[in-house]
Jmol script that loads the backbone (N, CA, C; Angstrom):
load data "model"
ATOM      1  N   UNK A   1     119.173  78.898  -2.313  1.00  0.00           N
ATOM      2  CA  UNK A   1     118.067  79.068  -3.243  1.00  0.00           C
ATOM      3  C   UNK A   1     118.365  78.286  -4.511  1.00  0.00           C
ATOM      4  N   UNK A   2     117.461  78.095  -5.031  1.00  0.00           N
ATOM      5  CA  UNK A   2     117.641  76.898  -5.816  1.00  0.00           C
ATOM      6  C   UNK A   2     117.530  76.982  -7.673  1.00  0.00           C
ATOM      7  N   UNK A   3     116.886  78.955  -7.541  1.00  0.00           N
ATOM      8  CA  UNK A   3     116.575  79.345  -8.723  1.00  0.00           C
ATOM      9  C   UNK A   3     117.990  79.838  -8.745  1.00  0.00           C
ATOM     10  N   UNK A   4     118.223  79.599 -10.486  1.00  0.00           N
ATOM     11  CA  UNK A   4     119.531  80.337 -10.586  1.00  0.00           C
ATOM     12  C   UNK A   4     119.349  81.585 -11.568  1.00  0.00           C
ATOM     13  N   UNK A   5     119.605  82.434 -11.193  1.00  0.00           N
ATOM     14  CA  UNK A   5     119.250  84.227 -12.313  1.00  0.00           C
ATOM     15  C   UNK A   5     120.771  84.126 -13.291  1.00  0.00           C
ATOM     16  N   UNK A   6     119.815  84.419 -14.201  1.00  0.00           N
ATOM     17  CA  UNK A   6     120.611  84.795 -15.640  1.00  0.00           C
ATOM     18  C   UNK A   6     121.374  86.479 -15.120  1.00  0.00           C
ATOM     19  N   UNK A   7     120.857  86.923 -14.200  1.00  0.00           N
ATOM     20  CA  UNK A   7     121.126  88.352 -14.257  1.00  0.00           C
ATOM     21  C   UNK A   7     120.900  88.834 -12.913  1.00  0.00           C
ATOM     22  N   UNK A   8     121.565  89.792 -12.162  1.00  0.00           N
ATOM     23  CA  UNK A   8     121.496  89.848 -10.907  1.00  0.00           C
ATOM     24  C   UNK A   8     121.719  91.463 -10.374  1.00  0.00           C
ATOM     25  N   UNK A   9     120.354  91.958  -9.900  1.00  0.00           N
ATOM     26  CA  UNK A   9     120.452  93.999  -9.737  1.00  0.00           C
ATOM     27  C   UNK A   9     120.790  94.017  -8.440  1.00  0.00           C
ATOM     28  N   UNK A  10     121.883  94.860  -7.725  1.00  0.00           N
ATOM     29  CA  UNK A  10     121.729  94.953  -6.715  1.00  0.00           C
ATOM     30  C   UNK A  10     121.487  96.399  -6.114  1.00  0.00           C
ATOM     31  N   UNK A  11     120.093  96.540  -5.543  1.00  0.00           N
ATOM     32  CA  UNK A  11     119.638  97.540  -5.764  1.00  0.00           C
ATOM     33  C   UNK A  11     119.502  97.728  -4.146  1.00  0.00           C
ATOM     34  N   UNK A  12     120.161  97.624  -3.539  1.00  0.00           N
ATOM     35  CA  UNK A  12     120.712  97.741  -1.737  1.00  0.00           C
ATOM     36  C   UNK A  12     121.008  98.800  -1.847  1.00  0.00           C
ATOM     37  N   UNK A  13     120.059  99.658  -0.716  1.00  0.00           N
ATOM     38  CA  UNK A  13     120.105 101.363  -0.130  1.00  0.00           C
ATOM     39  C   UNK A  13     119.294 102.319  -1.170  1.00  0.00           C
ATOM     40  N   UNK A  14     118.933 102.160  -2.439  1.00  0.00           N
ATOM     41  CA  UNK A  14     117.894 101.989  -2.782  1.00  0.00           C
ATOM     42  C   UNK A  14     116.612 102.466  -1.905  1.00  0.00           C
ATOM     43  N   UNK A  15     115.784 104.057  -2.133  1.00  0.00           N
ATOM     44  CA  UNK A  15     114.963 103.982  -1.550  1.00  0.00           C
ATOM     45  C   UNK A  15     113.002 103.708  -3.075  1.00  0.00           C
ATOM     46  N   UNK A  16     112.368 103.530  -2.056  1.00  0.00           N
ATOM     47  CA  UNK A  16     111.636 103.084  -2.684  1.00  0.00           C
ATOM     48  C   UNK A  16     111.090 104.398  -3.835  1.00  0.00           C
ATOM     49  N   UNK A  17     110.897 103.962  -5.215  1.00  0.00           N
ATOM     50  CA  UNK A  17     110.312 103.011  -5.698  1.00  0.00           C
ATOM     51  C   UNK A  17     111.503 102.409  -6.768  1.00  0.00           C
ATOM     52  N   UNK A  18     112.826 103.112  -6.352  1.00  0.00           N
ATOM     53  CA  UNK A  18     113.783 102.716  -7.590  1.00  0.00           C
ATOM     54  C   UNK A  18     114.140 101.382  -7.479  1.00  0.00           C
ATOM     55  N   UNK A  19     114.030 100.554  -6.327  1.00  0.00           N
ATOM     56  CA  UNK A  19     114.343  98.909  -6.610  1.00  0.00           C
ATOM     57  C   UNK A  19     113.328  98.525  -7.771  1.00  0.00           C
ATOM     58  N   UNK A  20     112.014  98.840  -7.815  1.00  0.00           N
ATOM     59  CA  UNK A  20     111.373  98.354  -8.331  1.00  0.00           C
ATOM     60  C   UNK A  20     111.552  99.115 -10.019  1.00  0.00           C
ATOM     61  N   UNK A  21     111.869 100.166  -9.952  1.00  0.00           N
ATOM     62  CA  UNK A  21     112.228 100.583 -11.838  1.00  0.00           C
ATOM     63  C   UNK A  21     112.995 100.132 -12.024  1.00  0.00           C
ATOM     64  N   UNK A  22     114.454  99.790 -11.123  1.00  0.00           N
ATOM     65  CA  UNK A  22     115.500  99.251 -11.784  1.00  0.00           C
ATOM     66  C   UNK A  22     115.191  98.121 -12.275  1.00  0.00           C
ATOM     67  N   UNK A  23     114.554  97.404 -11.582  1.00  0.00           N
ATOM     68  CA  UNK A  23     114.463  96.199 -11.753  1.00  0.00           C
ATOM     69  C   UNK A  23     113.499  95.559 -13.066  1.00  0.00           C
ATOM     70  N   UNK A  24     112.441  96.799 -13.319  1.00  0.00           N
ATOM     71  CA  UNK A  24     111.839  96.732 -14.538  1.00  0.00           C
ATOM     72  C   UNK A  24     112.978  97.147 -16.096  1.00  0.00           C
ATOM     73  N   UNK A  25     113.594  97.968 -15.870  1.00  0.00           N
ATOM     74  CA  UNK A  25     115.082  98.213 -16.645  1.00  0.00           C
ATOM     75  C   UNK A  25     115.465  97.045 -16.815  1.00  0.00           C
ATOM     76  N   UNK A  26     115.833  96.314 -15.636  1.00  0.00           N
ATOM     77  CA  UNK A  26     117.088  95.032 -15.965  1.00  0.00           C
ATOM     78  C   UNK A  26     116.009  93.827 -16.369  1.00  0.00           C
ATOM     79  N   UNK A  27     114.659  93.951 -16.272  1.00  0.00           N
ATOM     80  CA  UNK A  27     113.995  92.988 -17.181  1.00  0.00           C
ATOM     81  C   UNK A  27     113.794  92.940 -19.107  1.00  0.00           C
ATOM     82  N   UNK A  28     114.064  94.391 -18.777  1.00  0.00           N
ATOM     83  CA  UNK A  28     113.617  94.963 -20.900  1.00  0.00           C
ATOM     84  C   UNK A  28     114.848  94.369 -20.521  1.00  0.00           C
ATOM     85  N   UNK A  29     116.067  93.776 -20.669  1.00  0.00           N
ATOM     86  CA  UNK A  29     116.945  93.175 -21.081  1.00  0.00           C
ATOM     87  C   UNK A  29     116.902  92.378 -21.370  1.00  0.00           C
ATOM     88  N   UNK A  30     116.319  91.295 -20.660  1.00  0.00           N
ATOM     89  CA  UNK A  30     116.123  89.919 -20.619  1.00  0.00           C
ATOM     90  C   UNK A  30     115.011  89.264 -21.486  1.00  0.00           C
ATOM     91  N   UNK A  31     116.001  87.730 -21.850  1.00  0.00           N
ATOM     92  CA  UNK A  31     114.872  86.851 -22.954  1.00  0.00           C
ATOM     93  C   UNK A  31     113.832  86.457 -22.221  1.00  0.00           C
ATOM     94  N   UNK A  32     112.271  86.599 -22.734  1.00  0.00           N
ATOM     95  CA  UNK A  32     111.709  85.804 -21.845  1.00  0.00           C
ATOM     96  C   UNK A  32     112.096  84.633 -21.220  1.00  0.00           C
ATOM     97  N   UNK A  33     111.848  84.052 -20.853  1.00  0.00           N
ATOM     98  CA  UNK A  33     112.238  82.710 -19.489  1.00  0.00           C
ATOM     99  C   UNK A  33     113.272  82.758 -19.018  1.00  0.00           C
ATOM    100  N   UNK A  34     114.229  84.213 -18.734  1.00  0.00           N
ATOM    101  CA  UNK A  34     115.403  84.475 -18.252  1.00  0.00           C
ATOM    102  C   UNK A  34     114.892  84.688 -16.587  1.00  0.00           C
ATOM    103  N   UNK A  35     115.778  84.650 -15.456  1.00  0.00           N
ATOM    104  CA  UNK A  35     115.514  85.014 -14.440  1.00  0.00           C
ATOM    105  C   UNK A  35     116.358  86.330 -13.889  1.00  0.00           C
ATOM    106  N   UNK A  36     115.782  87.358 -13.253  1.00  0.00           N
ATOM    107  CA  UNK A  36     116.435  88.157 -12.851  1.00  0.00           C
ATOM    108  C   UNK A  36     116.459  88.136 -11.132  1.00  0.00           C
ATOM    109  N   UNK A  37     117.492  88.161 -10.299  1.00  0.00           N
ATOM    110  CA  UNK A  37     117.333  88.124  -8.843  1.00  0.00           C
ATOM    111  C   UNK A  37     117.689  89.675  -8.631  1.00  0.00           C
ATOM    112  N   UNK A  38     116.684  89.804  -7.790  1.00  0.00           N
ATOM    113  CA  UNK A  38     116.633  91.412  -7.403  1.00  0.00           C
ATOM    114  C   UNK A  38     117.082  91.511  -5.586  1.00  0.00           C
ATOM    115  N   UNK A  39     118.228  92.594  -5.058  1.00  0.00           N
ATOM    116  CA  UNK A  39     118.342  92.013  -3.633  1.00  0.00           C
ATOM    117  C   UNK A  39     118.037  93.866  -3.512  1.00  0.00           C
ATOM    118  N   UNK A  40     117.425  93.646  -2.099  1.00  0.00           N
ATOM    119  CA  UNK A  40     116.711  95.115  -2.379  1.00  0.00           C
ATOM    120  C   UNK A  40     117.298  95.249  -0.521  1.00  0.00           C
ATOM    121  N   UNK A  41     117.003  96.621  -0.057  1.00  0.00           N
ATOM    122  CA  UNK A  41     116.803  97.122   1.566  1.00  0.00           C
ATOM    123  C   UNK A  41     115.623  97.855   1.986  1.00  0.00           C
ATOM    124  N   UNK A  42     115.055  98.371   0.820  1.00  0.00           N
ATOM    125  CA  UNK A  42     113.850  98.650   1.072  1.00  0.00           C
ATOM    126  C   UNK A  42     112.554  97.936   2.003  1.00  0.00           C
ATOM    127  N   UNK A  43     112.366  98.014   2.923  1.00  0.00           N
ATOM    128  CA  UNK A  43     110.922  97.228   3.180  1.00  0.00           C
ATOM    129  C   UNK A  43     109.683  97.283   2.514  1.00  0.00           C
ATOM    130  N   UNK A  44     109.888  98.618   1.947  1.00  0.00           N
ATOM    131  CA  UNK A  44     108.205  98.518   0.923  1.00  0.00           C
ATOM    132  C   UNK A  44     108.713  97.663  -0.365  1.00  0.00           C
ATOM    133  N   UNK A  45     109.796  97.658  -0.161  1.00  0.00           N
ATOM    134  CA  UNK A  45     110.055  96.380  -2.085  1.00  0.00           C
ATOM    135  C   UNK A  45     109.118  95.615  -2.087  1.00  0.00           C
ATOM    136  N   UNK A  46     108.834  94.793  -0.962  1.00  0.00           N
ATOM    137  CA  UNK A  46     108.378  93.333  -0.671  1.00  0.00           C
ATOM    138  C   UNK A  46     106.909  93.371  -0.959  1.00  0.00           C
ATOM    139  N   UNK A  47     106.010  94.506  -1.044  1.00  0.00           N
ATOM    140  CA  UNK A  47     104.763  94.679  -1.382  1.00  0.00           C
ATOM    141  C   UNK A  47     104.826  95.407  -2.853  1.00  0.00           C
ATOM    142  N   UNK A  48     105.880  96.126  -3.344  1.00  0.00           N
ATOM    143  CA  UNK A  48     106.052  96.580  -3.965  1.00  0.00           C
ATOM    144  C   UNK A  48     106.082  95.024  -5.521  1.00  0.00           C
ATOM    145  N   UNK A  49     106.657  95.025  -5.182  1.00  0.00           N
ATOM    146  CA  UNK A  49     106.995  93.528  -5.970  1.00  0.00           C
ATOM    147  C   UNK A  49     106.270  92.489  -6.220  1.00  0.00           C
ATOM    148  N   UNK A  50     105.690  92.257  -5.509  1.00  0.00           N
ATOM    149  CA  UNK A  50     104.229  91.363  -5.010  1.00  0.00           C
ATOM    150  C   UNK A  50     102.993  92.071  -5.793  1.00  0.00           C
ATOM    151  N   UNK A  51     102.631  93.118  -6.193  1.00  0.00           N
ATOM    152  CA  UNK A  51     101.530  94.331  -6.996  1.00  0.00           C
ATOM    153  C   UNK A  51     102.194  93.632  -8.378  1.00  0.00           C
ATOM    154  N   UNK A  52     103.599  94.291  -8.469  1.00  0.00           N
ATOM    155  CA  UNK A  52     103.838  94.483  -9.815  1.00  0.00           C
ATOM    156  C   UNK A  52     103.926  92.876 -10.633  1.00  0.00           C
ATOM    157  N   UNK A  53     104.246  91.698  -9.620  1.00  0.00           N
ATOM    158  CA  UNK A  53     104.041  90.396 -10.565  1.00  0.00           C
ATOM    159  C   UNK A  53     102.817  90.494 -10.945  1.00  0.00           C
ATOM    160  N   UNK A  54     101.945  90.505 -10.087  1.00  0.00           N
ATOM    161  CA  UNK A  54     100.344  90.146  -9.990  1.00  0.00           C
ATOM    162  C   UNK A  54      99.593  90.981 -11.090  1.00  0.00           C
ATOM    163  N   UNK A  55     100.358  91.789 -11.778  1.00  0.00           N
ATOM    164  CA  UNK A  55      99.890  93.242 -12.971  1.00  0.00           C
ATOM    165  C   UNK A  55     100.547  93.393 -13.854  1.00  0.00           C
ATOM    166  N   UNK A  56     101.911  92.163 -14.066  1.00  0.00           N
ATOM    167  CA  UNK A  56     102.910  91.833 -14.794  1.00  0.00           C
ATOM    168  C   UNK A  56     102.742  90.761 -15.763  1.00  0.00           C
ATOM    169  N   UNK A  57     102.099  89.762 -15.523  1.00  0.00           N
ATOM    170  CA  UNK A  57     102.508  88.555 -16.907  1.00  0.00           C
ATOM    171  C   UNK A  57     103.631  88.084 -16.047  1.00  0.00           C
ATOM    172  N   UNK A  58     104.674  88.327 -15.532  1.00  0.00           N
ATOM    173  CA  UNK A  58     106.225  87.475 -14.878  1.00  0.00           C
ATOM    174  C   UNK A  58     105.346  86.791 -13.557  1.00  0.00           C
ATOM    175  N   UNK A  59     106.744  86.119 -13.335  1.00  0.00           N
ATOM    176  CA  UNK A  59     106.615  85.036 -12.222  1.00  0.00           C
ATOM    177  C   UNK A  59     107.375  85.132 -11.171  1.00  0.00           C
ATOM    178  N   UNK A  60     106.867  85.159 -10.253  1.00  0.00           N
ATOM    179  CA  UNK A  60     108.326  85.424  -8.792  1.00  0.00           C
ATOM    180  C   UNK A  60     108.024  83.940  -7.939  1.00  0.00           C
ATOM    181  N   UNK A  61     108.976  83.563  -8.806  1.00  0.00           N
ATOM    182  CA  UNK A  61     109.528  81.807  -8.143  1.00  0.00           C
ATOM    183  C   UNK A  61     109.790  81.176  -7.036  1.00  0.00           C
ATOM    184  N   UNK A  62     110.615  82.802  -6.515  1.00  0.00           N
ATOM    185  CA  UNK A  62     110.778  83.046  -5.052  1.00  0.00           C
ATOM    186  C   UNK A  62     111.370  84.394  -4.240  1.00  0.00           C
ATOM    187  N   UNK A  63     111.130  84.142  -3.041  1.00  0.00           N
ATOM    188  CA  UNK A  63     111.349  85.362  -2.707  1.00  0.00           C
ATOM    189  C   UNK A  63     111.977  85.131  -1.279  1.00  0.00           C
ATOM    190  N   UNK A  64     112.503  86.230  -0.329  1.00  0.00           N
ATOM    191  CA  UNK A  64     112.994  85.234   0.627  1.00  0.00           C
ATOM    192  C   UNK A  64     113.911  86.987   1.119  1.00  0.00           C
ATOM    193  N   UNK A  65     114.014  87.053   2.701  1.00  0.00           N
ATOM    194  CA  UNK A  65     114.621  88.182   3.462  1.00  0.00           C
ATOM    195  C   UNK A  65     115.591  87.280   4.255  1.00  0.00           C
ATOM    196  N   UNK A  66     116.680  88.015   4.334  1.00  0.00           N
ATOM    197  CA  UNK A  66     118.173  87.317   4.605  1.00  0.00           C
ATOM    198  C   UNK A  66     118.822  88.937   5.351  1.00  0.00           C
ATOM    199  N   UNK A  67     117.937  88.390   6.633  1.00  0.00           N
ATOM    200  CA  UNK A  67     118.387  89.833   7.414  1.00  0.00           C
ATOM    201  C   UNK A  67     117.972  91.145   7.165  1.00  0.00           C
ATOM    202  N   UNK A  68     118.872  91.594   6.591  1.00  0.00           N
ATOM    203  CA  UNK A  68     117.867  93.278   5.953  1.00  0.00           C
ATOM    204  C   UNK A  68     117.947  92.912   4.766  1.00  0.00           C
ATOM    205  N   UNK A  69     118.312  92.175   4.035  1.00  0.00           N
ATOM    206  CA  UNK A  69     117.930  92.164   2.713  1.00  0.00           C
ATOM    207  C   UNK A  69     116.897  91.379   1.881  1.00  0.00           C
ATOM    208  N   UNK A  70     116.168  91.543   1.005  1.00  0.00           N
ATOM    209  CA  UNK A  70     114.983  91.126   0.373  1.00  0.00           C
ATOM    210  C   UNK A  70     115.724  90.732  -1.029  1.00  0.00           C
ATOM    211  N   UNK A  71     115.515  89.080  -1.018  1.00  0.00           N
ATOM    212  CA  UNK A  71     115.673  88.701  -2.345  1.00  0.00           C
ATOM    213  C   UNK A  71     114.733  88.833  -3.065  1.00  0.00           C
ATOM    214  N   UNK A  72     114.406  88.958  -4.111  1.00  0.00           N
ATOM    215  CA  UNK A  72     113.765  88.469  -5.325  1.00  0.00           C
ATOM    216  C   UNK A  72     113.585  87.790  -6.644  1.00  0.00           C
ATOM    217  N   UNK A  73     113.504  86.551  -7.220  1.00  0.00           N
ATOM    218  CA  UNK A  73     113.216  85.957  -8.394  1.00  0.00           C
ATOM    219  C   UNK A  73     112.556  86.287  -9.510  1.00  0.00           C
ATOM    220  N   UNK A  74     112.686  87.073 -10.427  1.00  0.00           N
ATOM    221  CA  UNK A  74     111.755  87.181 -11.248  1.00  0.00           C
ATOM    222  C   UNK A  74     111.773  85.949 -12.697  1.00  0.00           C
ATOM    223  N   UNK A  75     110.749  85.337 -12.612  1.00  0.00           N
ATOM    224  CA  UNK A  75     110.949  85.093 -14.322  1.00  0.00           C
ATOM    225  C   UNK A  75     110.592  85.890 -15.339  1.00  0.00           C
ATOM    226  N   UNK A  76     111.120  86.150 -16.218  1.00  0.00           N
ATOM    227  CA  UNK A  76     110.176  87.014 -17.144  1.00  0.00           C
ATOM    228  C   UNK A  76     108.889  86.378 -17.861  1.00  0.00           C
ATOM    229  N   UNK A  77     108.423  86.900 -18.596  1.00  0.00           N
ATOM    230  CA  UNK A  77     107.197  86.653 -18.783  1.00  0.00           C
ATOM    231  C   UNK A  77     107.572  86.316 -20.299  1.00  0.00           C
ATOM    232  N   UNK A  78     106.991  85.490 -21.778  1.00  0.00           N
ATOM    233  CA  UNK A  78     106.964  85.643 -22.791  1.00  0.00           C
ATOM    234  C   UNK A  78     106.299  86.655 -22.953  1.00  0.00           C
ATOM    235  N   UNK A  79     106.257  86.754 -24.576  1.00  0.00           N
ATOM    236  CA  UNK A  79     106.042  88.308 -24.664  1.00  0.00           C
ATOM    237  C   UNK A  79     104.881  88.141 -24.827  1.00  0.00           C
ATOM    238  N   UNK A  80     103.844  87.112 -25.303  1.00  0.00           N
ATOM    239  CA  UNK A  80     102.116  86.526 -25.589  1.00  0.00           C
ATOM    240  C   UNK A  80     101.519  86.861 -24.150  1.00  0.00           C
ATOM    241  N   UNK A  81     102.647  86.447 -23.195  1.00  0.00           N
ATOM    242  CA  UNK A  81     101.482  86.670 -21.844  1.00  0.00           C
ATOM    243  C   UNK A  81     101.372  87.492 -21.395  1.00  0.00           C
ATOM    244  N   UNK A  82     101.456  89.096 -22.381  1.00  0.00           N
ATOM    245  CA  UNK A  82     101.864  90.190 -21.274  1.00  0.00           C
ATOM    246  C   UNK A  82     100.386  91.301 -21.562  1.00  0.00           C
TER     247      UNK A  82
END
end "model"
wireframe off; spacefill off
backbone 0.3
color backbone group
């Protein structure tokens, strides 16, 4: 993968919906245009994640399943576009 994350949750075994709070947690951290990679086991992450860019202001650059696991890219969002 080609995006590189400033910051990296690993939120494996994780049942749903905590990949997705953690992962809102480990964003209030981050400068806007920081990237966070989220690796999840959940199968609902992947729709889960997909809602919350689309209702977010952030950007998911990429995304990508590597067996049982579900990567995720987030960019953050500036704070104007939110």
């Amino acid at each position: 993968m080609a995006v590189q994350p400033d910051d990296v949750l690993d939120a494996r075994g994780l049942p749903c919906p905590l990949p997705l709070l953690k992962a809102k947690q480990a964003l209030s951290r981050l400068a806007p245009g920081q990237v966070l990679e989220v690796m999840a086991t959940d199968a609902g992450s992947w729709r889960d994640f997909e809602t919350f860019i689309a209702q977010s202001g952030h950007e998911m650059p990429a995304r990508e399943e590597r067996g049982e696991v579900y990567h995720y890219w987030i960019l953050k969002a500036g704070e104007a576009s939110r």
